[in-house]
C-alpha positions in Angstrom: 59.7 -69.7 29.9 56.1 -69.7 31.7 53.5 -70.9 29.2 50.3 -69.3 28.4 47.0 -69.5 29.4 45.7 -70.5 26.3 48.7 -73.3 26.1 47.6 -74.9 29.0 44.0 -75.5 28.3 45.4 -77.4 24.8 42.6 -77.9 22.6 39.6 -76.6 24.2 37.9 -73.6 22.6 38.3 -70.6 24.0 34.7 -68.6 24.5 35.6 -65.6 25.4 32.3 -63.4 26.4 33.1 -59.8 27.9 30.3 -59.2 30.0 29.3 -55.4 31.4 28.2 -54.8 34.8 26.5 -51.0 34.7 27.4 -48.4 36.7 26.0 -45.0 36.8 28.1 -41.6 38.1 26.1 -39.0 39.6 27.4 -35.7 37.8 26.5 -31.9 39.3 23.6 -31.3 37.0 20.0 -30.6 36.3 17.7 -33.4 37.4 16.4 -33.5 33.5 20.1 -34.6 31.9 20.2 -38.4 31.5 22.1 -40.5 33.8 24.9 -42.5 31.9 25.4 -45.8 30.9 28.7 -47.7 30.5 28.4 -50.0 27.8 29.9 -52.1 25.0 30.5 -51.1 21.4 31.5 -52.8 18.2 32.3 -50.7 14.9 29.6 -52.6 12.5 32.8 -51.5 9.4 36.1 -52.6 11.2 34.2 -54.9 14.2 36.7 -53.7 16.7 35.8 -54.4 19.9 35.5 -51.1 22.1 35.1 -51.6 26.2 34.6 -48.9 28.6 37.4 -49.3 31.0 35.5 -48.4 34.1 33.9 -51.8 33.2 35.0 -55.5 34.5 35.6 -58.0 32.6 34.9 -61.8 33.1 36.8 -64.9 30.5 34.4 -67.7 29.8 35.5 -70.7 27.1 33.5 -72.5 25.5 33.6 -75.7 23.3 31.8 -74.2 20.8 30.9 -71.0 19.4 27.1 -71.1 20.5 28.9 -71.0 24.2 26.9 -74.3 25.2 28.9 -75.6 28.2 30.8 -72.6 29.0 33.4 -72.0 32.0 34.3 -69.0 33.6 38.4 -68.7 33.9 39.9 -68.3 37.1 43.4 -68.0 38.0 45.0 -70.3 40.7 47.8 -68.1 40.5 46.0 -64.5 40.6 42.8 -65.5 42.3 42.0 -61.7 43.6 42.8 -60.2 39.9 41.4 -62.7 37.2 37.5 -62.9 37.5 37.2 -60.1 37.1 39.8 -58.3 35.4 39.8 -54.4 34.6 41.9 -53.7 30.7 45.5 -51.6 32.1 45.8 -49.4 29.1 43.8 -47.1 27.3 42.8 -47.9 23.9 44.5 -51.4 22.1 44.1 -54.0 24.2 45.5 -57.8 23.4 44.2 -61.3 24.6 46.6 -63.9 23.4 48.5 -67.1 22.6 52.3 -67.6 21.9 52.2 -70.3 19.5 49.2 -71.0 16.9 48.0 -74.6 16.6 46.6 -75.5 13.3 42.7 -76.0 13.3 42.8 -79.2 11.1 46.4 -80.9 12.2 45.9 -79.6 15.8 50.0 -78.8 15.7 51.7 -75.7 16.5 52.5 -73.9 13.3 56.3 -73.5 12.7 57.8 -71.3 12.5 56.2 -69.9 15.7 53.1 -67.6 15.5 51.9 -65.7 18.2 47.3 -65.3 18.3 46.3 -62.4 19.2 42.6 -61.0 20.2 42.3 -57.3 20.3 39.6 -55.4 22.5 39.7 -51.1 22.4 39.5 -49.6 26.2 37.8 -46.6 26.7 38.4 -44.9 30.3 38.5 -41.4 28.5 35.5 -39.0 28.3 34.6 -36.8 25.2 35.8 -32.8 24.9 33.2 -30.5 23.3 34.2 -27.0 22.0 31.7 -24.4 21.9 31.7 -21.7 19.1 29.4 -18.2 19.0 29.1 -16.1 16.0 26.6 -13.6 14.8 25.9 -12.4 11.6 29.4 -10.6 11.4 31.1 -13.7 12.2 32.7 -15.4 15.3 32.7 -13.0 18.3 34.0 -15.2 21.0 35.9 -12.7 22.4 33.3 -10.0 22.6 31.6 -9.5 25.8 28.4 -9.6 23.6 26.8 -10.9 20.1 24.5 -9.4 18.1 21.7 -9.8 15.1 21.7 -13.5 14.3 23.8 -14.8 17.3 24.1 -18.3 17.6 26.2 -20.9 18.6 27.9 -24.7 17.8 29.2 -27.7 20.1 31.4 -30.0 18.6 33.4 -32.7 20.6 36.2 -35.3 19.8 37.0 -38.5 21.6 40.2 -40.4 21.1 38.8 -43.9 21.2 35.6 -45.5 20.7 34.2 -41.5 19.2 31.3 -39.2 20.2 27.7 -40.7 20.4 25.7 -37.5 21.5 26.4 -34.3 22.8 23.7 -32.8 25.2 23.0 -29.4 25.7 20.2 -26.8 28.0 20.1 -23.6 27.1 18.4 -21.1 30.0 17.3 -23.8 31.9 15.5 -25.9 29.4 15.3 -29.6 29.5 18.0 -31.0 27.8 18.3 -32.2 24.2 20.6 -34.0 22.0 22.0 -31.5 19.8 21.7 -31.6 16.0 23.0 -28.5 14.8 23.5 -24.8 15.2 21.4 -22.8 17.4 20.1 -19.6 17.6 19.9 -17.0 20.8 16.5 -15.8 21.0 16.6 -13.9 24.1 18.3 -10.8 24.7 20.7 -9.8 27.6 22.5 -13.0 29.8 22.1 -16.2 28.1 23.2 -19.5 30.1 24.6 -22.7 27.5 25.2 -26.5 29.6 26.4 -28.9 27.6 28.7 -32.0 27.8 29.1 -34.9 25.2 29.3 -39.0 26.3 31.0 -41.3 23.8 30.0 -44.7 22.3 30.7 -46.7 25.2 29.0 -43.9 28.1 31.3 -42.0 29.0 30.5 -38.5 29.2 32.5 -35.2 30.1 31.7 -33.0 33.2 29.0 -30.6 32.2 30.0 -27.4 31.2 28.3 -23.9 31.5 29.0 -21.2 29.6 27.3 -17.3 29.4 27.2 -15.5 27.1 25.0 -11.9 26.6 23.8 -10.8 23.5 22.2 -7.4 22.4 20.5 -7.1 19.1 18.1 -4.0 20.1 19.7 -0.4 19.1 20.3 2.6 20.8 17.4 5.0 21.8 18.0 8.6 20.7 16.1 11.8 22.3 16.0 15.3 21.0 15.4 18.2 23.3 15.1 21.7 21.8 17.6 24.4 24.4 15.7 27.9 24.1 13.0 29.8 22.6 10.0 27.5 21.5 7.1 29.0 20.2 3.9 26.5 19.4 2.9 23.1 18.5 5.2 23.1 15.0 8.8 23.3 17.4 9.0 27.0 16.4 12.6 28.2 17.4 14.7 31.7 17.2 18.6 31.8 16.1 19.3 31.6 19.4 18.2 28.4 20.0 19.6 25.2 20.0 19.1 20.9 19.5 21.0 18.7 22.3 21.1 15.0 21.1 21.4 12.1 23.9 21.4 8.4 22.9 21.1 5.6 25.6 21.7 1.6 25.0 20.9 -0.8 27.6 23.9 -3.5 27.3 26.6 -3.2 25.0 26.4 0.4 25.1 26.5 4.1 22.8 29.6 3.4 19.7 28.1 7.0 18.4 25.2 9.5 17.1 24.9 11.0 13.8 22.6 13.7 12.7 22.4 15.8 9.2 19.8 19.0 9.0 17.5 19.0 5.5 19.4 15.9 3.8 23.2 17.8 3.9 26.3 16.1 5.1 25.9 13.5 7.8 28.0 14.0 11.0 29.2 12.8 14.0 27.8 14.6 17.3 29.6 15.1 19.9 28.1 14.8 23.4 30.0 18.0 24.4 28.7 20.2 21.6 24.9 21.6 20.4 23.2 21.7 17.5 23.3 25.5 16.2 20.5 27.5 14.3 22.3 30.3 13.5 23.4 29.0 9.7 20.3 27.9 9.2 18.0 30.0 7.0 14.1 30.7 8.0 11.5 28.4 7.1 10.7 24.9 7.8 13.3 22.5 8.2 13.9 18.7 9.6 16.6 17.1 11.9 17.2 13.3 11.2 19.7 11.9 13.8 20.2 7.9 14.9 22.7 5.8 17.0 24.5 2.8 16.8 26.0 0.9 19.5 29.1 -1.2 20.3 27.6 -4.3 18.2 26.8 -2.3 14.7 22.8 -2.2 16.2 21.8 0.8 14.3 18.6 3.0 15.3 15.9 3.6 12.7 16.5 7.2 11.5 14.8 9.6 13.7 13.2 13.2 12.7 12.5 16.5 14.5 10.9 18.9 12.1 11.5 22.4 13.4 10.4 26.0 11.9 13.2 28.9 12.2 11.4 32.5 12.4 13.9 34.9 11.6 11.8 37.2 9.5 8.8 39.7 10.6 5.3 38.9 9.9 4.3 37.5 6.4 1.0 39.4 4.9 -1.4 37.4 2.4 -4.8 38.6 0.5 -7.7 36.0 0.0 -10.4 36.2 -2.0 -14.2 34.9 0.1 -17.0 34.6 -2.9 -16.6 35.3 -6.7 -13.5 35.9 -8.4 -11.8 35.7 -11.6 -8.3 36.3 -12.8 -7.1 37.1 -16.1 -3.8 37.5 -16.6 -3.0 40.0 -13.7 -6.7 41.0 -13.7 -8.5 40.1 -10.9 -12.5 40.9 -11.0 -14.9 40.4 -8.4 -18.7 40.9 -8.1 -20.6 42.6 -5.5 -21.0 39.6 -3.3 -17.4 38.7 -3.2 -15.1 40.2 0.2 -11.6 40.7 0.6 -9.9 39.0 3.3 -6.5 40.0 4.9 -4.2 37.2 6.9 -0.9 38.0 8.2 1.6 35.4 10.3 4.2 35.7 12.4 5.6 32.9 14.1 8.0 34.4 16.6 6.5 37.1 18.4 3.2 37.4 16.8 0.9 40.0 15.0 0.2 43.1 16.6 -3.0 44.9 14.1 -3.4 44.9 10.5 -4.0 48.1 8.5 -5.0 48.8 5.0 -6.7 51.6 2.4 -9.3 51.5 -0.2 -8.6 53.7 -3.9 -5.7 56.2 -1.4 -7.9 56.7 1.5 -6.8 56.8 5.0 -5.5 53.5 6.5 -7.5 51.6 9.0 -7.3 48.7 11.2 -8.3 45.5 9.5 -10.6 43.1 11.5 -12.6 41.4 9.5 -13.5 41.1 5.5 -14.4 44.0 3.7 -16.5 44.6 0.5 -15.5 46.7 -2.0 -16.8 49.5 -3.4 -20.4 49.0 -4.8 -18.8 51.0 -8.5 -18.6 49.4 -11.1 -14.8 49.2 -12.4 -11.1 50.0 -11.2 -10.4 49.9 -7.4 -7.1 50.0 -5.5 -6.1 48.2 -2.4 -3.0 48.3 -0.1 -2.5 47.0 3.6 0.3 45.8 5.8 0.7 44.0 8.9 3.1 45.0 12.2 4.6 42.4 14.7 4.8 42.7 18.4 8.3 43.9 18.1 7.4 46.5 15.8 8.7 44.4 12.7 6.7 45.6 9.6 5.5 44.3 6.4 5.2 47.9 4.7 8.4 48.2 2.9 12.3 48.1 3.4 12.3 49.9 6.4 16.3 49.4 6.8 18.0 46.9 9.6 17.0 43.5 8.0 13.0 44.1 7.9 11.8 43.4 4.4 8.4 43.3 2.7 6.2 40.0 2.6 3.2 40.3 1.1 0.9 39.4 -1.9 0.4 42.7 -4.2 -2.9 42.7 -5.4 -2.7 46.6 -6.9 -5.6 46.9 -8.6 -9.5 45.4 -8.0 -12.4 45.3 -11.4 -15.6 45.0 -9.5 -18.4 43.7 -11.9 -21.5 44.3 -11.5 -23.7 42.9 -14.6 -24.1 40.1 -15.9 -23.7 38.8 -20.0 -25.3 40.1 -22.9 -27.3 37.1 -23.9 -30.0 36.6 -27.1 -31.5 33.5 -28.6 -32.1 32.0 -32.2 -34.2 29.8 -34.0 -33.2 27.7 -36.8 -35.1 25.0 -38.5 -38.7 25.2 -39.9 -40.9 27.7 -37.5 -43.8 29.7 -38.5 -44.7 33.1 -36.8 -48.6 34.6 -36.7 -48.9 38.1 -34.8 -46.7 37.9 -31.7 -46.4 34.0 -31.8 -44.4 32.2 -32.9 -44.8 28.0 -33.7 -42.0 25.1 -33.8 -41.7 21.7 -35.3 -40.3 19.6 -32.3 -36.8 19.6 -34.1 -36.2 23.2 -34.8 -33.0 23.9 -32.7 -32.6 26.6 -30.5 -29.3 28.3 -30.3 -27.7 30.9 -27.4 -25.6 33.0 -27.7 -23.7 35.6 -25.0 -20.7 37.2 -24.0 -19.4 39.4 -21.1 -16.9 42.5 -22.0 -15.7 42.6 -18.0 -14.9 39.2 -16.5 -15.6 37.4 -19.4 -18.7 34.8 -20.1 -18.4 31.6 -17.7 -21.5 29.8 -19.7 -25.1 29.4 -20.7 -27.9 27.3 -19.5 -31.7 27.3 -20.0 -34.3 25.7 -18.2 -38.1 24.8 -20.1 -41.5 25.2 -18.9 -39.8 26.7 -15.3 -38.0 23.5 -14.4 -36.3 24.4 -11.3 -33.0 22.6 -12.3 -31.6 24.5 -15.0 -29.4 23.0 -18.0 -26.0 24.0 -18.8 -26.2 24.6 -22.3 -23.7 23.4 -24.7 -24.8 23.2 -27.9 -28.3 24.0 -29.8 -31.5 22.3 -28.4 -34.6 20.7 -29.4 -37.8 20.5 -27.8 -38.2 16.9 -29.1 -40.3 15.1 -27.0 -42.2 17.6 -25.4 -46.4 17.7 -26.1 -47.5 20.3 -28.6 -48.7 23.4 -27.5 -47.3 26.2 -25.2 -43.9 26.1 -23.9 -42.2 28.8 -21.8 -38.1 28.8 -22.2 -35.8 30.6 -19.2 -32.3 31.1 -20.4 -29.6 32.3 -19.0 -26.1 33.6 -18.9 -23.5 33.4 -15.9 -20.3 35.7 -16.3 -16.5 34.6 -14.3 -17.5 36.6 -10.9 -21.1 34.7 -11.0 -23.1 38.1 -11.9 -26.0 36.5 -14.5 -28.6 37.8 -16.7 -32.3 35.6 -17.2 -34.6 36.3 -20.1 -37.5 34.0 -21.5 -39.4 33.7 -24.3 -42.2 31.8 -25.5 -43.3 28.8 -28.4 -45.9 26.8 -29.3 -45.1 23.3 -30.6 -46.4 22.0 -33.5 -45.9 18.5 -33.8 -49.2 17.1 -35.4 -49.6 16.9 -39.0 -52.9 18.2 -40.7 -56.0 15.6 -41.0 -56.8 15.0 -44.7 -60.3 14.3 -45.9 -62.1 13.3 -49.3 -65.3 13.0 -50.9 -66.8 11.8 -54.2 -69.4 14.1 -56.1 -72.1 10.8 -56.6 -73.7 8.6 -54.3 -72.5 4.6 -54.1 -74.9 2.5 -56.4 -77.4 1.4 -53.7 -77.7 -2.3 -54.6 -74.2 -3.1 -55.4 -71.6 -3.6 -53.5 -67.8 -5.1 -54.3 -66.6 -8.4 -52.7 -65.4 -7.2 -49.4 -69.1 -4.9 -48.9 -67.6 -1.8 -49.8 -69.7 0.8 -52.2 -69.3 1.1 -56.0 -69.0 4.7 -57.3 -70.2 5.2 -61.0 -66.7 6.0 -63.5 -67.7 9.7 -64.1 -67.9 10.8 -60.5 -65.4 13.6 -59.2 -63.4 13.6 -56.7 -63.3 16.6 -53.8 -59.9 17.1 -51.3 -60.0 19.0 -48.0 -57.4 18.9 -44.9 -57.2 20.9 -41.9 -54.1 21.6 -38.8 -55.0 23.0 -35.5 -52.2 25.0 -35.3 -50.4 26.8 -38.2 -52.3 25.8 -41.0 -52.5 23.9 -43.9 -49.2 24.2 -46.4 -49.8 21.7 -48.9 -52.4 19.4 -50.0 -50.9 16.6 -53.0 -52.7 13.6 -54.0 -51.9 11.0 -56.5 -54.1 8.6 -58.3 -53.3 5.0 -59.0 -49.3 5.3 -58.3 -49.3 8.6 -60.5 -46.7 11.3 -59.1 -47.7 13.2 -56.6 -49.9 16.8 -57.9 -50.7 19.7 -55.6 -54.4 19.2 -55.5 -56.4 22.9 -57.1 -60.0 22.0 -57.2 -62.1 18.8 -58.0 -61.0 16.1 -60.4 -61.6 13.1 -62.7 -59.9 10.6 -63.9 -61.1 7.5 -61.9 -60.7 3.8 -63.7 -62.6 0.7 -63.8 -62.0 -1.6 -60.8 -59.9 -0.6 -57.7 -59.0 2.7 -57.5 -55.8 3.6 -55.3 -56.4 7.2 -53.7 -53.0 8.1 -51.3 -53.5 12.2 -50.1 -50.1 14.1 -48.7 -50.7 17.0 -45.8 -47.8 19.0 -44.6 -48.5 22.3 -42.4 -46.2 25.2 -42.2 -43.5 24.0 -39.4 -43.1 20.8 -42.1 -45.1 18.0 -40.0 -46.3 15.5 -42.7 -48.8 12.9 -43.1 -49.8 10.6 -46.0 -53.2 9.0 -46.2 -54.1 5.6 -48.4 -57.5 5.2 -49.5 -59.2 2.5 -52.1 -62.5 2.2 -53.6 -64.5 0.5 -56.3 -65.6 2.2 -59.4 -67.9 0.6 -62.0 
């Protein structure tokens, strides 16, 4: 039996170092992909050896495990095979010995045990898998992807396993990928990818397109027909074509529902009809979704459908009140007279005053300058003869505002003034303390009393009034007040009347019936007055007089003061003299002196 290498060389240790020679494989790709690199690998867990089989191999032994002193192994007997050597089979690979020699006894072990050293080739390249999906879930075999399309690479190797899996997506520089991707751009999208395992060998590059549409149909509305004005005014007779457009994966259908009824499908074939519709304003909402669920925002035609004759209104221009179903104006206030048609447009206008003849309306009219009751009627004609004057038979009704009978009021409120509070009245005039209030009063038996105001001492800006006044505040003397009263059609009445303000007390003044002693005087300089003198009051009010005169003497109650008196006491006297004129202005005066 031939013996084995390792047999022959007996006892010397066998340094085995695989050594790598690179090589590099130029692959149909992008210049930016990085070249590959056939290498070595050991699992750092299991320490299997992993080789890439393009690479050769070289034996060196050593007699130690530094690999001081080491030989390469040639073969005398396969010279052109040994140094190097290329592994034969893909994955497991075994250097070995037939019969083990114990370390220590340096004799074969009995029974017979064969050494083996195992190294992994790897001559295989990686296989990478790409996945798309989109927010509905894989759609590989769709020609497109849409909202949230994105993709996946994932490769498997059968030996040493996957080290990196490169990828370029529209002509981008390549990078290692990491994780799912997203597709950002719409329309064609262009995926090259391959993956190289742990010892450089790497797959062919693959390319791969896919399109994706995540932008929805477009949807136009064109109105077939009649179409009177800037609002889409349309006749019975007209009708709505839809048409939808989508760019890549194309029209899956349109929908459309009139005034929030019933959704339903359109077909391409058909047209929208008016004829069920009823007239007056109404809105078509319509959208499109195509082959990928992308759904058009909901779009909206608002349309008007005339089907009726003219529509006649009245409007009030100036004052006016209504009460109930009375309406009142004032002289100053017109009538005006609108009528609309939105088909075929308003031909004349006609109307009568309290039964007389009807004329044509063209602009707004007064009414009667009489005070009370009027009557008005009017009525407006299309340009197809369509009338607003009554049921005239064959579908034309009446449409308009009934305003049968017209108060015009021509005066203004019943207004009068009070006083209440102290006041005081000489001949024609009459006087005020500053708090007396001043009350209105008014009313209006036609369109009713709107309010009151008053303006004093002809301030321009009058004062609406709302409760009783004062004329705190103001000097005394003269004051002129305006006041007025405004009825619900703006007719008002002004009167005025006159006060005078009052708001200064009477001056009080005394006097004592002796003279002062002439050579005394008390501490502070003041005169002495002898104990049987008499004591004189007076007062005096610019205005309305003098109503009471009181006095007290040395903290005695006040007395209404009649004529002189007595009654002073040794030492300080205390003199205190109360004046109040007729509107009730007060004033109290203190006054001290000496008597011996």
């Amino acid at each position: 039996m031939k013996k084995s290498l390792l047999t022959v060389l007996g006892s010397a240790l066998l340094f085995c170092v695989l050594s790598t020679v690179a090589t590099t494989k130029v692959l149909a790709q992008e210049a930016e992909l990085p070249e590959p690199n056939f290498r070595t690998w050991q699992d750092p867990n299991t320490q299997r050896l992993y080789w890439n089989k393009h690479m050769p191999v070289y034996l060196y032994i050593a007699p130690n495990p530094e690999g001081a002193d080491a030989h390469l192994l040639k073969s005398e007997h396969t010279p052109r095979y040994a140094a190097p050597f290329y592994f034969d089979t893909e994955g497991r690979n075994n250097l070995r010995t037939r019969w083990a020699v114990d370390p220590d006894t340096k004799k074969t072990i009995v029974p017979q045990l064969e050494v083996l050293w195992e190294v992994y080739a790897d001559g295989l390249s990686p296989h990478t898998q790409i996945r798309f999906q989109d927010d509905k879930g894989v759609m590989q075999k769709k020609r497109y992807l849409g909202v949230g399309a994105r993709f996946t690479l994932q490769a498997t190797d059968a030996v040493s396993g996957v080290e990196v899996i490169y990828y370029s997506l529209n002509g981008a520089e390549f990078q290692k990928y990491d994780g799912e991707i997203a597709l950002t751009k719409e329309g064609r999208n262009e995926v090259r990818y391959c993956a190289e395992d742990r010892v450089g060998n790497r797959e062919e590059l693959r390319v791969y397109h896919v399109d994706t549409d995540v932008t929805p149909p477009v949807t136009i509305s064109e109105i077939l027909g009649v179409v009177i004005g800037n609002d889409n005014t349309v006749t019975p007779q007209s009708q709505i074509r839809l048409e939808a457009k989508d760019a890549l994966s194309g029209v899956r259908s349109t929908r459309y529902r009139i005034d929030s009824g019933r959704w339903q499908e359109y077909s391409l074939t058909a047209r929208i009809s008016m004829k069920q519709l009823a007239d007056g304003n109404h809105t078509l909402e319509f959208y499109s979704a195509d082959q990928l669920g992308n759904t058009e925002e909901v779009q909206k035609l608002a349309f008007y459908l005339d089907a009726i004759p003219p529509i006649t209104i009245s409007d009030i221009l100036g004052d006016k009140f209504l009460v109930g179903d009375k309406l009142y104006f004032s002289s100053r206030t017109k009538m005006k007279i609108t009528a609309v048609d939105n088909h075929s447009g308003v031909r004349e206008i006609r109307y009568s005053v309290d039964g007389g003849e009807f004329q044509a309306y063209s602009e707004p009219f007064y009414m009667p300058n009489v005070q009370g009751w009027h009557t008005v009627k009017y009525y407006s004609v299309d340009s197809t003869d369509n009338s607003t004057i009554g049921d005239m038979g064959a579908g034309i009704y009446e449409y308009r505002m009934k305003v049968d009978k017209v108060f015009v009021d021509l005066t203004g409120p019943t207004i009068e003034y009070r006083i209440t509070g102290l006041n005081y009245s000489r001949n024609d005039t009459t006087f005020v303390a500053a708090n007396s209030q001043i009350m209105l009063t008014g009313y209006d038996k036609e369109s009713g009393l709107n309010h009151l105001a008053y303006a004093i001492d002809r301030d321009p800006w009058e004062k609406k009034y709302d409760a009783p006044f004062t004329l705190e505040g103001l000097v005394s003397g003269r004051h002129d007040i305006e006041y007025l009263g405004y009825d619900n059609v703006g007719n008002r009445n002004i009167k005025q009347f006159m006060v005078i303000v009052d708001s200064d007390a009477p001056d009080a003044f005394y006097y004592i019936s002796v003279e002062a002693y002439k050579n005394e005087k008390d501490e502070n300089g003041n005169p002495v007055y002898p104990l049987d003198a008499m004591v004189y009051l007076s007062a005096r009010d610019n205005m309305t007089g003098v109503a009471k005169l009181q006095y007290s003497l040395n903290g005695k109650p006040l007395v209404d003061y009649k004529q002189p008196f007595k009654g002073l006491e040794k030492g300080r006297n205390r003199l205190k003299i109360v004046t109040v004129d007729f509107v009730g202005n007060r004033k109290e005066i203190l006054e001290q002196f000496e008597v011996r």
